[in-house]
N, C-alpha and C positions, 0 to 999 in steps of 0.2 A: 327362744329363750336363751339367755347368755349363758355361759359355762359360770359354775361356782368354782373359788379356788377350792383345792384341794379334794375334790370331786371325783370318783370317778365310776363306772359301769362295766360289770361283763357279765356277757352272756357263757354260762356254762355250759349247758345241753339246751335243746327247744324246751323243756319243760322247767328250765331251772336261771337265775342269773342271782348276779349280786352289784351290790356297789356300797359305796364306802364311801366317807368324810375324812377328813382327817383334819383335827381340833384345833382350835387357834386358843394359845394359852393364852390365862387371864390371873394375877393374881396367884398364880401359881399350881392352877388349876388346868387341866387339859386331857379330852378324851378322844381319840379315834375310835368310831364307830364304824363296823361294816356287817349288813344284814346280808341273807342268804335268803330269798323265794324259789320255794319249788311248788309243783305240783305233784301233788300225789293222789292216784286213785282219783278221788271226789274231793281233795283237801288240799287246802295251801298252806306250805308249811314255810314258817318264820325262824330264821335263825339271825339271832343279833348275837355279835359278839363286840363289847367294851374294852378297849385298852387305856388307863391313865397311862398317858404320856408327861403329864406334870409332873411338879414335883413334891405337892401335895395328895396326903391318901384322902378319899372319900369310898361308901361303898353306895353300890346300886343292890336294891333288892328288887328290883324287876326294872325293867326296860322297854316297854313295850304301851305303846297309847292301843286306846279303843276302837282307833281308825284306822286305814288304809289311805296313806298319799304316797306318789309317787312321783317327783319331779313336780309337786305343787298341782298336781292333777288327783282331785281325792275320784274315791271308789264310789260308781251310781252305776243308772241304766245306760249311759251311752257307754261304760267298758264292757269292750267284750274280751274272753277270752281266745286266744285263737290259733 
């Protein structure tokens, strides 16, 4: 798979990573997004944080879809965790 611009991935602990976008304005509109997954216990925990970088406000009242993708790889039985 090619690299996306403004893309990028780190690993924080074996149980934790993050990565992040960074927004291509439009109209005056522009957000950098970077999620946080961890593991905890029995649970994966999501952490999104939204930056407007444009220079128009809008607001988010939640951020978050009802799936799990990962580099366009969604969540089934061939992931494992490891």
């Amino acid at each position: 798979m090619g690299r996306i611009s403004g893309y990028s991935q780190r690993q924080i602990s074996s149980f934790a990573f993050s990565f992040s976008q960074k927004g291509i304005p439009c109209n005056g509109f522009c957000v950098d997004i970077k999620k946080t997954c961890a593991l905890q216990d029995n649970r994966l925990i999501l952490d999104i944080e939204a930056v407007n970088t444009g220079s128009k406000a809008f607001e988010l009242s939640e951020y978050q879809h009802n799936f799990i993708n990962i580099e366009n790889f969604p969540m089934g039985p061939a992931c494992r965790l490891a």
